[in-house]
Biopython code that builds the backbone (N, CA, C, O; Angstrom):
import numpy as np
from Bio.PDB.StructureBuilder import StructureBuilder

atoms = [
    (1, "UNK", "N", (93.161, -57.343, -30.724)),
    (1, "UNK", "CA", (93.181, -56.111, -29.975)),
    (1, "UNK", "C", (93.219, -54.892, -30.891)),
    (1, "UNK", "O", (92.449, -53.972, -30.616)),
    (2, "UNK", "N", (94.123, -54.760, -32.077)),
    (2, "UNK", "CA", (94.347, -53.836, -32.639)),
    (2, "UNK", "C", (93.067, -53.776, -33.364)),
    (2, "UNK", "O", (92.813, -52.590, -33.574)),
    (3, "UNK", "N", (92.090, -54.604, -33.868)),
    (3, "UNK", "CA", (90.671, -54.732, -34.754)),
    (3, "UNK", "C", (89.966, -53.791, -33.737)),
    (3, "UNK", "O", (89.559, -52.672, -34.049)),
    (4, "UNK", "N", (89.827, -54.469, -32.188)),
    (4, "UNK", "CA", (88.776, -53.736, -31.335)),
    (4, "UNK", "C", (89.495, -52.209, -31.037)),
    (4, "UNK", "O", (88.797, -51.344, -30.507)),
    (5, "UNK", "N", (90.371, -52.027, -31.259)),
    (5, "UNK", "CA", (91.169, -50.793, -31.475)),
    (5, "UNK", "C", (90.507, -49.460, -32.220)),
    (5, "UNK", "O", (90.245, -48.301, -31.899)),
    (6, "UNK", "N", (90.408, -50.173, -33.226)),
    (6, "UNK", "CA", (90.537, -48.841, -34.649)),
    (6, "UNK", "C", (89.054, -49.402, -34.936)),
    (6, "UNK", "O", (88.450, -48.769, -35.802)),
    (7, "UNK", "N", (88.383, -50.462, -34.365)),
    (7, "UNK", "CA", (86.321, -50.551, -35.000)),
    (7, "UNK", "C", (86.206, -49.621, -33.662)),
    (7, "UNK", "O", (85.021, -49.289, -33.690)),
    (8, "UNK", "N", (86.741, -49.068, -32.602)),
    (8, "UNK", "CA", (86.020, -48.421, -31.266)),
    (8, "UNK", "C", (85.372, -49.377, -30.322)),
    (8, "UNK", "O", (84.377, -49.151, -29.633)),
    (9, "UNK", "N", (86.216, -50.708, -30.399)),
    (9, "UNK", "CA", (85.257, -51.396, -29.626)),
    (9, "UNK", "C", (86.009, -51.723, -28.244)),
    (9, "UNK", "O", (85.258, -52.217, -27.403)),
    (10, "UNK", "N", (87.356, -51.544, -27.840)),
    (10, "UNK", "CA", (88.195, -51.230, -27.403)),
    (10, "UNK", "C", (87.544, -51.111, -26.024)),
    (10, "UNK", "O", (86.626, -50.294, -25.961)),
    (11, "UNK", "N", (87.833, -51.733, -24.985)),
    (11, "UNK", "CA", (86.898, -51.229, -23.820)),
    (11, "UNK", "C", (88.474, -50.556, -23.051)),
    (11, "UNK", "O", (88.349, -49.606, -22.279)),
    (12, "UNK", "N", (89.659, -51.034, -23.288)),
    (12, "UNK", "CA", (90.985, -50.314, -22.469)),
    (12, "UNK", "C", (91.073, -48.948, -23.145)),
    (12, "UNK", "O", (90.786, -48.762, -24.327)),
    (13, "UNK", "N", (91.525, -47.939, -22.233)),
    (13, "UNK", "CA", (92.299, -46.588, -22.942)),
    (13, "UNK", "C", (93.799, -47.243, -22.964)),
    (13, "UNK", "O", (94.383, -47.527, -24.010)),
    (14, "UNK", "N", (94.295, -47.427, -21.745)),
    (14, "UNK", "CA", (95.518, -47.687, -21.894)),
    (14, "UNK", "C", (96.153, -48.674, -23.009)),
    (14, "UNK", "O", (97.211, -48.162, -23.376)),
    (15, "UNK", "N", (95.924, -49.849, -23.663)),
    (15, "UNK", "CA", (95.851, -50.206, -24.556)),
    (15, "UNK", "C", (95.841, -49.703, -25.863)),
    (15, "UNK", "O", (96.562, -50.024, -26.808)),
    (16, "UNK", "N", (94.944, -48.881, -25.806)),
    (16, "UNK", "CA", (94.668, -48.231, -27.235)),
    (16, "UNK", "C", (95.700, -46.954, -27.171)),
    (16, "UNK", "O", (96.243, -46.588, -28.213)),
    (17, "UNK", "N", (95.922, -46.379, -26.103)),
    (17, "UNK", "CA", (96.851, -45.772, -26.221)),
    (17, "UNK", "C", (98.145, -46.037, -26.630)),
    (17, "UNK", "O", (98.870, -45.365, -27.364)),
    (18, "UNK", "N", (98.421, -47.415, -25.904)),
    (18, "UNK", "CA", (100.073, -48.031, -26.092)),
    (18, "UNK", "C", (99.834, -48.005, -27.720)),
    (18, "UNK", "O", (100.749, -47.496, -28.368)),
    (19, "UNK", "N", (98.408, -48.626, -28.631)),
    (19, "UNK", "CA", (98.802, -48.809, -30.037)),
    (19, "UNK", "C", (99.394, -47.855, -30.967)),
    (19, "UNK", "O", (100.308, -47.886, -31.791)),
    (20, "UNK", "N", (98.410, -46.851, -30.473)),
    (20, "UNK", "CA", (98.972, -45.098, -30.761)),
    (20, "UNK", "C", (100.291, -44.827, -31.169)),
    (20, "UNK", "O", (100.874, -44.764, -32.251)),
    (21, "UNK", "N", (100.739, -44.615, -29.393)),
    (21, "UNK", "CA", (102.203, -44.345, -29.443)),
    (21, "UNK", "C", (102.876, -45.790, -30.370)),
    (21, "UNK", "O", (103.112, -45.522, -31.548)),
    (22, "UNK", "N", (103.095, -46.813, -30.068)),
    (22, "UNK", "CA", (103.814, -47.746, -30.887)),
    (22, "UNK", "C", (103.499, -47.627, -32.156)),
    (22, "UNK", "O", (104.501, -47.427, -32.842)),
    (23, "UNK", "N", (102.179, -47.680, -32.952)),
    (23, "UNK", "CA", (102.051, -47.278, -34.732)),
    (23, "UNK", "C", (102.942, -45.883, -34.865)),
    (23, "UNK", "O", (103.583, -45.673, -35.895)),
    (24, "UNK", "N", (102.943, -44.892, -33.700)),
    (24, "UNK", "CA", (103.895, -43.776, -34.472)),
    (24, "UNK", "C", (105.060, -43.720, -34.029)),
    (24, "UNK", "O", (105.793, -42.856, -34.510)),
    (25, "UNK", "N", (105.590, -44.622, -32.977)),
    (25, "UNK", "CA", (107.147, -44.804, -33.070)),
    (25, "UNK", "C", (107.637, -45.870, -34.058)),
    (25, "UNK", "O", (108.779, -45.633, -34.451)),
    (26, "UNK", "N", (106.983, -47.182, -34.659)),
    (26, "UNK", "CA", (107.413, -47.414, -35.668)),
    (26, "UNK", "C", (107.571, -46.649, -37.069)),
    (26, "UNK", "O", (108.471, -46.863, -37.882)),
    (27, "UNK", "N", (106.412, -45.610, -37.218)),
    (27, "UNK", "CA", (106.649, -45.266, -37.985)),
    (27, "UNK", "C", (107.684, -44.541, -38.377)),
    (27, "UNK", "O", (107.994, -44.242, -39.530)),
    (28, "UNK", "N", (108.234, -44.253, -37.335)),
    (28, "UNK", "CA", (109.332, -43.247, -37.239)),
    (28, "UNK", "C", (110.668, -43.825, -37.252)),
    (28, "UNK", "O", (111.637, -43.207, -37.692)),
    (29, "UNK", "N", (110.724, -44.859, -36.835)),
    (29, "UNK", "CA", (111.798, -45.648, -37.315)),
    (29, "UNK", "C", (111.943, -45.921, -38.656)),
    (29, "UNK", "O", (113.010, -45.854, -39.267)),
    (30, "UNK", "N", (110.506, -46.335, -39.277)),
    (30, "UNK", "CA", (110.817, -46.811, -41.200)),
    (30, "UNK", "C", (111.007, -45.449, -41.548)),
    (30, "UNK", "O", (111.541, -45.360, -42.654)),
    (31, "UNK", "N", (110.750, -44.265, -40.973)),
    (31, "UNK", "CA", (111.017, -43.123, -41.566)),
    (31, "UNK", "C", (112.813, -42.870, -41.850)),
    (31, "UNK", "O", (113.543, -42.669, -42.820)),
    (32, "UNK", "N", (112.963, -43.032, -40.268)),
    (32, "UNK", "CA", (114.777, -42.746, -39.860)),
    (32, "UNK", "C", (115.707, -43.707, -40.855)),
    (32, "UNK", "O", (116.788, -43.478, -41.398)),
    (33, "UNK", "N", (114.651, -45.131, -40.873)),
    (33, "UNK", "CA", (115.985, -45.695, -41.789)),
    (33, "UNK", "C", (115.922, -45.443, -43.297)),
    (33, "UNK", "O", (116.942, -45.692, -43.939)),
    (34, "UNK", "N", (114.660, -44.898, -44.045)),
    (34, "UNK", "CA", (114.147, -44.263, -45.095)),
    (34, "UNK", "C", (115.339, -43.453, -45.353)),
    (34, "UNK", "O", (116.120, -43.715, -46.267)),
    (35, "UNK", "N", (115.456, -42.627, -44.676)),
    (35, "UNK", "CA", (116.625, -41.278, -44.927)),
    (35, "UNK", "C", (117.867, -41.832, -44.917)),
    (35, "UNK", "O", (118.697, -41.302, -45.656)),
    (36, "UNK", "N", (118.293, -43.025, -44.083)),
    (36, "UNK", "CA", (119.700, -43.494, -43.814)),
    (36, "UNK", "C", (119.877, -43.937, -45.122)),
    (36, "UNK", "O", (120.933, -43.679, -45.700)),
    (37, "UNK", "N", (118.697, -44.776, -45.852)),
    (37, "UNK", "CA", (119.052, -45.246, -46.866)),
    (37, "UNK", "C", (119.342, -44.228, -47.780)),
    (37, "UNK", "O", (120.421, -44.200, -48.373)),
    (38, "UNK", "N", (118.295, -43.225, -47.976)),
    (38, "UNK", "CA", (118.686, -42.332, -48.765)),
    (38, "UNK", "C", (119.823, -41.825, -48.837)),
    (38, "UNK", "O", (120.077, -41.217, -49.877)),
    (39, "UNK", "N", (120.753, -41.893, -47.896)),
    (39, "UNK", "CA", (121.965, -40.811, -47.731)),
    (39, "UNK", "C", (122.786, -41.667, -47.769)),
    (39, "UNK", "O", (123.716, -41.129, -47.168)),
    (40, "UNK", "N", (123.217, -42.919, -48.132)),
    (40, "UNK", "CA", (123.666, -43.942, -48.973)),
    (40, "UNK", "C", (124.477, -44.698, -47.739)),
    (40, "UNK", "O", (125.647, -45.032, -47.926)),
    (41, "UNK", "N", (123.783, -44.974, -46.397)),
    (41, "UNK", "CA", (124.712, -45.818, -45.626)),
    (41, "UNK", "C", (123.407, -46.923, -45.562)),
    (41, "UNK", "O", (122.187, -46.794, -45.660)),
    (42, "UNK", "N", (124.322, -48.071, -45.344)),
    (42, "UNK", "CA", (123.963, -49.171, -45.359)),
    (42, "UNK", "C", (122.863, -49.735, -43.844)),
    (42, "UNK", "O", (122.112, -50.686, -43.630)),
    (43, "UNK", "N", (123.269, -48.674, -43.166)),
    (43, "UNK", "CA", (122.114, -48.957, -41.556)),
    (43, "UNK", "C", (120.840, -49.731, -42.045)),
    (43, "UNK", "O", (120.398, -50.858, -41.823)),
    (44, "UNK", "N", (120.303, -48.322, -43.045)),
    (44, "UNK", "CA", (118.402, -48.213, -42.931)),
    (44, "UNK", "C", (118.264, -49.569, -43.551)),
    (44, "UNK", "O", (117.208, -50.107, -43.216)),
    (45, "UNK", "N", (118.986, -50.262, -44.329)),
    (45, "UNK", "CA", (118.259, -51.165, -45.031)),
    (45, "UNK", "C", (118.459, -52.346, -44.513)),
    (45, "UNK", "O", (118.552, -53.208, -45.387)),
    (46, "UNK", "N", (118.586, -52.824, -43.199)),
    (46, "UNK", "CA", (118.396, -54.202, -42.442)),
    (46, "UNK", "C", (117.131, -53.545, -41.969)),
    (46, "UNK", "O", (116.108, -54.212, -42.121)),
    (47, "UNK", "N", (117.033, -52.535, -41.505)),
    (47, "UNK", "CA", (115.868, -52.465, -41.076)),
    (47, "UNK", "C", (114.592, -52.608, -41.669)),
    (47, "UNK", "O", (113.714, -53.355, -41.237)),
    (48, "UNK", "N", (114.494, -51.827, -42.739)),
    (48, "UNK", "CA", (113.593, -51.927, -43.696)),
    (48, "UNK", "C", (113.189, -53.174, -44.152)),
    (48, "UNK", "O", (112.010, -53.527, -44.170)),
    (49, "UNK", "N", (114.489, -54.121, -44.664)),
    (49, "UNK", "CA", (114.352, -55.702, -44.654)),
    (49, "UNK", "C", (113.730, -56.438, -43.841)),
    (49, "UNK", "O", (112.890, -57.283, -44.151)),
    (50, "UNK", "N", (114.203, -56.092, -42.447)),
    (50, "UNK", "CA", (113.079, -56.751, -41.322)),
    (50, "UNK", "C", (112.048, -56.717, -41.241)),
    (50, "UNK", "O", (111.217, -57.557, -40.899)),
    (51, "UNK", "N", (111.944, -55.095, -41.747)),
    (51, "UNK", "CA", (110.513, -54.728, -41.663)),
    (51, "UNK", "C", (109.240, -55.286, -42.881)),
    (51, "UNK", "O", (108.087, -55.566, -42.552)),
    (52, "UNK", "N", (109.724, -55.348, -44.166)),
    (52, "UNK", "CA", (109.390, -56.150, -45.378)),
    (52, "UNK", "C", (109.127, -57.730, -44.613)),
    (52, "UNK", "O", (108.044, -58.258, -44.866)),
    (53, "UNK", "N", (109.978, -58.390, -43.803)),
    (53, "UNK", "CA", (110.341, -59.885, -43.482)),
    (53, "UNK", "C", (108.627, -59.974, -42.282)),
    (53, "UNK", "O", (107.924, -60.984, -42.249)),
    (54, "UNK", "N", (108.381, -58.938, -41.614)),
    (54, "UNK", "CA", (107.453, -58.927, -40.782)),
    (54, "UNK", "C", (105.963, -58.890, -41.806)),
    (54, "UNK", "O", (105.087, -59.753, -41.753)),
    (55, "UNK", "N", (105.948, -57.781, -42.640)),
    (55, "UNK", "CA", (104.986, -57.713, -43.174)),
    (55, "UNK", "C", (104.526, -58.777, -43.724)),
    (55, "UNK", "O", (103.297, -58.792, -43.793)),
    (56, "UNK", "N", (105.137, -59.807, -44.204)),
    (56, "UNK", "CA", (105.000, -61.245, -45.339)),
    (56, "UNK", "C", (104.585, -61.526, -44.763)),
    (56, "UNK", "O", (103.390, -61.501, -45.054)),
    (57, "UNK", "N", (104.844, -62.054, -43.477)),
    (57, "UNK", "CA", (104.639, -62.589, -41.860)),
    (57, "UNK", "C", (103.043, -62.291, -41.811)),
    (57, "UNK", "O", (102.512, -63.335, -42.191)),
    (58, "UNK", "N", (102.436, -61.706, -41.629)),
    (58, "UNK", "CA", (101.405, -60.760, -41.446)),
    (58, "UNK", "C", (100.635, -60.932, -42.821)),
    (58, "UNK", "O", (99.449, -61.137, -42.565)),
    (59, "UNK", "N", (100.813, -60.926, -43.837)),
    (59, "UNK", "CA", (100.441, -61.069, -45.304)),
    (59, "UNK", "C", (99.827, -62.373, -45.420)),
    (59, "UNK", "O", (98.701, -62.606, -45.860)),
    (60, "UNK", "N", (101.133, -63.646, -44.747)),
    (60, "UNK", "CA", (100.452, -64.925, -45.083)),
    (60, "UNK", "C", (99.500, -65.370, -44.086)),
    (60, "UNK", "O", (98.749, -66.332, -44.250)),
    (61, "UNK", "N", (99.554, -64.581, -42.955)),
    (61, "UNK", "CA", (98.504, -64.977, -41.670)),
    (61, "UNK", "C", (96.930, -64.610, -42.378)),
    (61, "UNK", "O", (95.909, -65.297, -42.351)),
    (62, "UNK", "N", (97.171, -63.247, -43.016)),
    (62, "UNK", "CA", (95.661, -62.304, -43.166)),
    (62, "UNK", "C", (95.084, -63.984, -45.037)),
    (62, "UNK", "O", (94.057, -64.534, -45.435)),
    (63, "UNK", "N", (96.053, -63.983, -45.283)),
    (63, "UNK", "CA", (95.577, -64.895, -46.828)),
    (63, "UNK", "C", (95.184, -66.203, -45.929)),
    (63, "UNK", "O", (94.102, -66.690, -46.256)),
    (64, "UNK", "N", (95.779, -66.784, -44.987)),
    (64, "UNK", "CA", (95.154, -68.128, -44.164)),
    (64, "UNK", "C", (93.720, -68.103, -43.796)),
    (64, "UNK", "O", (92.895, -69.014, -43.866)),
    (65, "UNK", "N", (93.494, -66.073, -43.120)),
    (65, "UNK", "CA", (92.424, -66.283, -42.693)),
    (65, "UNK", "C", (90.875, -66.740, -43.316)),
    (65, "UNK", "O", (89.948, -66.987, -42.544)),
    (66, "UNK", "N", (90.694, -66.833, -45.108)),
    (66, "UNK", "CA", (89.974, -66.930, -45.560)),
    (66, "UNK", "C", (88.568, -66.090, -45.800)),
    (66, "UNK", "O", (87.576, -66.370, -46.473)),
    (67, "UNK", "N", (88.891, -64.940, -44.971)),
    (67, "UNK", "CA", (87.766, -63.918, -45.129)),
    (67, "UNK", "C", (87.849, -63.021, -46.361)),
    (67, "UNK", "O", (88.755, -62.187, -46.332)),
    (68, "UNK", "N", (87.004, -63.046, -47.518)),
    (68, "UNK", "CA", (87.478, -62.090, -48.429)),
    (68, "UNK", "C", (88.192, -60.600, -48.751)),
    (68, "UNK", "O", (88.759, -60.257, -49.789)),
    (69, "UNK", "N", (87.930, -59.666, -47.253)),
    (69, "UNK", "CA", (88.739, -58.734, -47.175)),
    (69, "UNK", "C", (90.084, -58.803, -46.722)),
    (69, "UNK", "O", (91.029, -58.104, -47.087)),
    (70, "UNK", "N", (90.064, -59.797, -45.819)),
    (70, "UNK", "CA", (91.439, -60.177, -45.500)),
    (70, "UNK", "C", (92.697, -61.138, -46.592)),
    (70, "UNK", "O", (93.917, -61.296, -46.609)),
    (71, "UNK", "N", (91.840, -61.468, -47.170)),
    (71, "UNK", "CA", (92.557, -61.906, -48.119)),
    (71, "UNK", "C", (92.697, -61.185, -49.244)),
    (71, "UNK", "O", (93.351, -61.924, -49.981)),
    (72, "UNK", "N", (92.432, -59.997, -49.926)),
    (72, "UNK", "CA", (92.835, -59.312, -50.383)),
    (72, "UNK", "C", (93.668, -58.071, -50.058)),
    (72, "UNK", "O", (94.427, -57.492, -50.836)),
    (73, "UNK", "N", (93.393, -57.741, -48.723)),
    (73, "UNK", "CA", (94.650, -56.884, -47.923)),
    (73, "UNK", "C", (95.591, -57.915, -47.298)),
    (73, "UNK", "O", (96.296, -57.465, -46.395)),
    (74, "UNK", "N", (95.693, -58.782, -47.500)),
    (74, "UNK", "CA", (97.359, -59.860, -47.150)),
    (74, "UNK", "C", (97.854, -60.020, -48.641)),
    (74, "UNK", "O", (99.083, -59.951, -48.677)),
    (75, "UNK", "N", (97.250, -60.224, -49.951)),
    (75, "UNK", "CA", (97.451, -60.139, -51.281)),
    (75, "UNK", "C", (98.379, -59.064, -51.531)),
    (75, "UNK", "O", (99.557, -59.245, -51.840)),
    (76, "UNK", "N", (97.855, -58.002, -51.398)),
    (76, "UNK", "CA", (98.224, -56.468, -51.082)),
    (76, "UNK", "C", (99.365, -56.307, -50.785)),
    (76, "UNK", "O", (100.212, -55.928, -51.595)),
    (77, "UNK", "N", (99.701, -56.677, -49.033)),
    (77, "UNK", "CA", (100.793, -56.672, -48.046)),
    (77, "UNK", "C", (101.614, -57.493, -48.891)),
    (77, "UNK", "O", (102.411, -56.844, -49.569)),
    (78, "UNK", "N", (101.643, -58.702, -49.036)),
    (78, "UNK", "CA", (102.702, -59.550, -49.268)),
    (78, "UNK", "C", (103.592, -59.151, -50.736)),
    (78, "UNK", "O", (104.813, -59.055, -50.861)),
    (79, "UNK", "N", (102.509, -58.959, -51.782)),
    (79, "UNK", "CA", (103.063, -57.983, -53.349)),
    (79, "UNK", "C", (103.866, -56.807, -52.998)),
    (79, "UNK", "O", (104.917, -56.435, -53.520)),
    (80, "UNK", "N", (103.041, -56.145, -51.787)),
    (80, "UNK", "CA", (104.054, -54.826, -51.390)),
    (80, "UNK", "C", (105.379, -55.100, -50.904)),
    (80, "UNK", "O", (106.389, -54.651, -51.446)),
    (81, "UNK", "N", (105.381, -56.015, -49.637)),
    (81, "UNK", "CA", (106.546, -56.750, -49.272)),
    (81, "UNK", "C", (107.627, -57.122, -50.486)),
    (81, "UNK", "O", (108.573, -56.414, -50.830)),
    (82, "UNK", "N", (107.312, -58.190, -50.950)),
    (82, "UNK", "CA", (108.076, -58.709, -51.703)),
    (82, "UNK", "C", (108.571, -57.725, -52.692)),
    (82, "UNK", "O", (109.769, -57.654, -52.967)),
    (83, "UNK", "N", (107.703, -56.988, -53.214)),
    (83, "UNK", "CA", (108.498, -55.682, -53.971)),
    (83, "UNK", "C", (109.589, -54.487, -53.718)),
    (83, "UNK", "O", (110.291, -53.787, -54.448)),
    (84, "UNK", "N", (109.386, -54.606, -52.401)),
    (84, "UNK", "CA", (110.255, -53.288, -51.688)),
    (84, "UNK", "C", (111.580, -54.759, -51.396)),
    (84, "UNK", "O", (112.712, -54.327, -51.615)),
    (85, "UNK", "N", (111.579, -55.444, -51.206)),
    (85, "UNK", "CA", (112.398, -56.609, -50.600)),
    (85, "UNK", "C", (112.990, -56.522, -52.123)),
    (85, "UNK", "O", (113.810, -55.747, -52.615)),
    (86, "UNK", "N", (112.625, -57.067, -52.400)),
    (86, "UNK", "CA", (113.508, -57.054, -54.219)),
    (86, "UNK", "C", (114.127, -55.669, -54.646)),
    (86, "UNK", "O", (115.324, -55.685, -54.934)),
    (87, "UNK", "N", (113.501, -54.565, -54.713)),
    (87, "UNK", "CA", (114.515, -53.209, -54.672)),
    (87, "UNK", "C", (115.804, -52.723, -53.743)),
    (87, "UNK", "O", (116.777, -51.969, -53.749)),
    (88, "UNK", "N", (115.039, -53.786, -52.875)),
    (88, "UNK", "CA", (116.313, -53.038, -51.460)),
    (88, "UNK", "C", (117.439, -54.494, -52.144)),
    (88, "UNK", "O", (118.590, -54.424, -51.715)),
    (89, "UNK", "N", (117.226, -55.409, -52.876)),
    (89, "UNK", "CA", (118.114, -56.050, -52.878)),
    (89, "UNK", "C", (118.427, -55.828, -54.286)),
    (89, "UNK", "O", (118.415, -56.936, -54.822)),
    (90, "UNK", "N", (118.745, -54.774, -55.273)),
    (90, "UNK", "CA", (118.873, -54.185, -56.834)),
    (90, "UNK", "C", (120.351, -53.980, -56.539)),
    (90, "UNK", "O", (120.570, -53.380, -55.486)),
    (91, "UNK", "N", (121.480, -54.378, -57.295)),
    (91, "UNK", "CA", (122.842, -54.085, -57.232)),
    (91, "UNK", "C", (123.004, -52.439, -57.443)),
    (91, "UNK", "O", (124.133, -51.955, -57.522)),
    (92, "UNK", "N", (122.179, -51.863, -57.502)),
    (92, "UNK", "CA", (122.389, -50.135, -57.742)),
    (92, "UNK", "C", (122.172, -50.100, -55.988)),
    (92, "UNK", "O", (123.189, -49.933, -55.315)),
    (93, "UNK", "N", (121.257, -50.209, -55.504)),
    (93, "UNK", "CA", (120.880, -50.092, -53.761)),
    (93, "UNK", "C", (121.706, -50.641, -52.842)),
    (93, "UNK", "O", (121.988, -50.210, -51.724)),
    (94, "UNK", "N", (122.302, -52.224, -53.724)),
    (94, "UNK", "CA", (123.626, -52.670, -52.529)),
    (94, "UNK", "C", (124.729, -51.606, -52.935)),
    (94, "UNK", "O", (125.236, -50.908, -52.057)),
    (95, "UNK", "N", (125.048, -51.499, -54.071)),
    (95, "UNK", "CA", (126.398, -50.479, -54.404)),
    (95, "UNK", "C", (126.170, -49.045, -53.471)),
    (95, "UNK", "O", (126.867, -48.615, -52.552)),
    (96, "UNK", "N", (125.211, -48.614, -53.934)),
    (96, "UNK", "CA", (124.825, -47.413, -53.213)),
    (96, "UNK", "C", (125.030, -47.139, -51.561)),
    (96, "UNK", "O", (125.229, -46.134, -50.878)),
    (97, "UNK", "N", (124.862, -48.687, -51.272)),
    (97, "UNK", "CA", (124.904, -48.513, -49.537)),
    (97, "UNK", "C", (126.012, -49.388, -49.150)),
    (97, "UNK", "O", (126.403, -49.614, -48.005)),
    (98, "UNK", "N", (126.552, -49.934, -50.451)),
    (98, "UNK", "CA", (128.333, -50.315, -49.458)),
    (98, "UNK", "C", (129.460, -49.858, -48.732)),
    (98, "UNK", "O", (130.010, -48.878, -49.232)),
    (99, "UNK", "N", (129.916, -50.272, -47.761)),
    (99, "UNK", "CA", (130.924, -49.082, -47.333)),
    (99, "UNK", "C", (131.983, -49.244, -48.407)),
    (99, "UNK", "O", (132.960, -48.495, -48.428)),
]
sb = StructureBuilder()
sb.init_structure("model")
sb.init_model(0)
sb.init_chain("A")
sb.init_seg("    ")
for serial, (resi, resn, name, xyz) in enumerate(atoms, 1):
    if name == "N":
        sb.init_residue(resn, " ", resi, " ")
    sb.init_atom(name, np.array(xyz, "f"), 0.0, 1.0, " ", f" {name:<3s}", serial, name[0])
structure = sb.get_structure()
């Protein structure tokens, strides 16, 4: 759905609308917990974690699919994942966000 989405092939509005609004209320959440983290409470970063835990999710589906673009944007995703997942877990970032 989200492919026939963003190629215009999309025959629902309502649909494509719901993707809309949902891509920019998530975004706004990795934003909100972005700042929580920044401001050194421990909230933002389960979230962010989840959110890293989804992307892998999504990373190893797009590398299964065997299509060469997709397998280099799940390559991508999953390096990105796993990298932000390893910072959010750096004893400076747990100290930083312990109560």
């Amino acid at each position: 759905m989200a492919v026939e989405a963003i190629g215009g092939g999309s025959g629902s509005v309502a649909m494509s609308v719901f993707l809309v609004v949902f891509a920019f209320g998530m975004a706004w959440v990795l934003l909100a917990a972005g700042r929580v983290l920044r401001a050194g409470r421990h909230g933002g970063r389960s979230v962010l974690m989840t959110w890293q835990i989804f992307q892998a999710v999504v990373a190893a589906s797009m590398l299964a699919s065997g299509a060469t673009a997709a397998v280099l944007g799940g390559a991508g995703l999953l390096v990105l994942a796993v990298a932000v997942a390893v910072l959010l877990l750096t004893p400076a970032v747990v100290r930083a966000t312990t109560d």
